[in-house]
C-alpha positions in Angstrom: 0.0 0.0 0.0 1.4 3.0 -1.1 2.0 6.4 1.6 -0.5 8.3 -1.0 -3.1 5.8 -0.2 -2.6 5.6 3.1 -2.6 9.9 3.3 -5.8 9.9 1.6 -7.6 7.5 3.9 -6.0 9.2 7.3 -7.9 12.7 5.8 -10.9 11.0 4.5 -11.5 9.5 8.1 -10.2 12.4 9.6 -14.0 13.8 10.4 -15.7 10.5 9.5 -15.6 8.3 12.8 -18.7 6.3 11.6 -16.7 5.1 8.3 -13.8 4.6 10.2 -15.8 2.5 12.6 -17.9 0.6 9.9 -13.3 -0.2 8.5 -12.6 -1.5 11.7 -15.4 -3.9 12.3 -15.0 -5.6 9.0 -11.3 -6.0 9.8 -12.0 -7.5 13.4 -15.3 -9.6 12.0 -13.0 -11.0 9.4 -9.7 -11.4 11.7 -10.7 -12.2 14.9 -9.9 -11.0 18.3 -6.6 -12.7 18.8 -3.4 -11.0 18.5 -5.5 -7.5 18.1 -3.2 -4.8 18.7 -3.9 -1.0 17.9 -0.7 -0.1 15.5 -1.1 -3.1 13.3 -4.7 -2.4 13.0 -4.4 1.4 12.3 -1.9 0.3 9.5 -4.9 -2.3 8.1 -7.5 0.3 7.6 -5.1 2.5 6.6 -5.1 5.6 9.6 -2.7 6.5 12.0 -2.3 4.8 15.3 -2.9 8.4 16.8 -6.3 8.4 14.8 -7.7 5.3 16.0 -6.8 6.5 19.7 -8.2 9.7 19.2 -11.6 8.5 18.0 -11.6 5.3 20.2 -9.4 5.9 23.1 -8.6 2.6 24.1 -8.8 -1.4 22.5 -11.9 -2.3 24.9 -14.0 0.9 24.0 -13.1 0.2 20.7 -14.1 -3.8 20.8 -16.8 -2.8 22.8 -17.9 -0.1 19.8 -17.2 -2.8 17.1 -19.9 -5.3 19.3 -22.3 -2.5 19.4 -22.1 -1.9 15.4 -22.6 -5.7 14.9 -25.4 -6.0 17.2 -27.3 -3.1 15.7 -26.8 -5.2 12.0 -28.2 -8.1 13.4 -31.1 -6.5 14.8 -31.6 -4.4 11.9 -31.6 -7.4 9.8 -33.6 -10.1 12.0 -36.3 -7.5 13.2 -35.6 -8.0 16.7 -36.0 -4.0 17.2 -39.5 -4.0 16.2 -40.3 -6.1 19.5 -42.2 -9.2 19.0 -45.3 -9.3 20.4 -45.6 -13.0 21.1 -42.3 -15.5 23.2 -42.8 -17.5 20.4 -41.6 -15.2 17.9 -38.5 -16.0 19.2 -37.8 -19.0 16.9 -38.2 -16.7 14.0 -35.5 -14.3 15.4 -33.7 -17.5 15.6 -33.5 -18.5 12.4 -32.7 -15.3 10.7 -30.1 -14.5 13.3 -27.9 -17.5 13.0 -27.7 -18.1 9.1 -24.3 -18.6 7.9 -23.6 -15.1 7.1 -24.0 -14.1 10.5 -22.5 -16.4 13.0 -19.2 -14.9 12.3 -20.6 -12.3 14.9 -21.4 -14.5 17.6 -18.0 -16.3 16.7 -16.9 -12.5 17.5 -18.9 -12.6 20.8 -17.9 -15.5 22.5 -13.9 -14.1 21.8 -15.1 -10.7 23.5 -17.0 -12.8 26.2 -14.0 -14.9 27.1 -11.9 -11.5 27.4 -14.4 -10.0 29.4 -14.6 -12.5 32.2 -10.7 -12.7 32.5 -10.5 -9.0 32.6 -14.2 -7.3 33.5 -13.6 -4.2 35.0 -11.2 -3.4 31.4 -14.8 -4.4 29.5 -17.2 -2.9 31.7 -18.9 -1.3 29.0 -19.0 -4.4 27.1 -20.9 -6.2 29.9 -23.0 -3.1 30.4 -24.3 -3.2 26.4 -24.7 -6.8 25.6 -25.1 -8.6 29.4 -28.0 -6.0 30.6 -29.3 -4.6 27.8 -30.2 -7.8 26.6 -31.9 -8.8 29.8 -33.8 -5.6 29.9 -34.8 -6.2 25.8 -36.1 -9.8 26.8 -37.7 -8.7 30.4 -39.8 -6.4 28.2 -40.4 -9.0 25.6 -41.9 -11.7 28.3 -44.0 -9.2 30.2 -45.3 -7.9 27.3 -46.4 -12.1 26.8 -47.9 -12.6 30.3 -45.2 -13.3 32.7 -45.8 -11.9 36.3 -43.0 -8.6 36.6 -41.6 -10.3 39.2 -40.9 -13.2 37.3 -39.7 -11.7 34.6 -35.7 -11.1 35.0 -35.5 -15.0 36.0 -37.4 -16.1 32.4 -35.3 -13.6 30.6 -31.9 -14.6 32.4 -32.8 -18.5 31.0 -33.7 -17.0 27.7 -31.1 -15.4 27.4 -28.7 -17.5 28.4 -30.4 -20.5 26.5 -29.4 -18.7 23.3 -26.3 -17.8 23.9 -25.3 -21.6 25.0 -27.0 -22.9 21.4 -25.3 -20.2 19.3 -21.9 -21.6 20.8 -22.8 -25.2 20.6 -23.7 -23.9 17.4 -20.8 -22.8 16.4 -18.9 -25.6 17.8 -20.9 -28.2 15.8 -22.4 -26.7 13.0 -25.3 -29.8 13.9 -28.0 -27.3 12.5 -31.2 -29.1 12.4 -30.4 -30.3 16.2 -29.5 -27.3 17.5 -32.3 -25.3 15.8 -35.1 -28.3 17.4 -33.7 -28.0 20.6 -34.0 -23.6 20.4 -37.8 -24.1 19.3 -38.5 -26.9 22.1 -37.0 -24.6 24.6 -39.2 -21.8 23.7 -42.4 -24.2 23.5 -41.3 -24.9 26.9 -40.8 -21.4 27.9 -44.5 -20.5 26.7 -46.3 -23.2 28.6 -44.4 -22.6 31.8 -45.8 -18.8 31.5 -48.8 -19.9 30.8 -49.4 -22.6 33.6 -48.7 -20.0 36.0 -51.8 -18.2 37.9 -51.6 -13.9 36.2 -50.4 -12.2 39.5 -48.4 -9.6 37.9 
């Protein structure tokens, strides 16, 4: 790569953080977590190594940025924004969520995941955005189906954590139709739990 090139990227990111951001997470998405360090990624996407500390500050905020981007695509493209109305929508969000083309993000989790619980208090943020605002996303979600409120951060806590353990296994696998039967079994069993249980929201 040529210093030209490179010059004309640093000034065309210069006042462009959201480019810049949308370069690094392709970079990381396709490259993993391992081995990450800020001057060789700088020189990848073609900016300075002052640049990428000046618009991200550190390696965790900018992981922690690069989740946040990937979690936004995923939601924008599976519809879990719009919030389902019914638990069993679920199964849906499933199977958009986990084609092929996007479990390179949750390969890109579970690295993030593992760094975070070696190091939490470096990827506080991190735990802040994916750990609790999922809960609160899927808290909403149930209530909204007829769980009691003050049952509702125990379902969501299983949900969530349901999910998360198939999109590793998942990932570990790639045993697709099991893994999928087991997601829509759990949320079968999910919905009749809620709704054996007396209303006393």
């Amino acid at each position: 790569m040529s210093a030209d090139h490179i010059d004309g990227r640093r000034v065309r990111y210069q006042h462009r953080r959201p480019e810049l951001l949308e370069a690094v997470t392709d970079h990381v998405l396709s490259h993993g977590l391992t081995g990450l360090a800020m001057r060789p990624l700088a020189e990848a996407v073609g900016v300075s190594h002052g640049t990428l500390l000046h618009h991200f500050g550190s390696k965790e905020n900018l992981v922690t940025e690069v989740i946040d981007l990937l979690r936004q695509r995923l939601s924008d493209a599976t519809g879990l924004a719009d919030s389902p109305a019914r638990l069993t929508s679920l199964v849906a969000w499933w199977r958009d969520s986990t084609t092929a083309e996007r479990l390179p993000v949750y390969r890109l989790l579970f690295e993030v995941f593992a760094q975070a619980a070696r190091d939490p208090d470096r990827y506080e943020r991190f735990r802040q955005q994916v750990v609790l605002d999922s809960l609160t996303l899927m808290e909403g979600l149930v209530i909204a189906d007829g769980c009691p409120r003050a049952q509702a951060p125990l379902v969501a806590t299983m949900i969530v954590a349901q999910a998360r353990g198939l999109q590793l296994d998942l990932l570990a696998t790639d045993d697709r139709e099991r893994v999928d039967r087991t997601f829509t079994l759990f949320v079968d069993l999910i919905d009749h739990l809620m709704r054996s249980r007396p209303d006393d929201r």
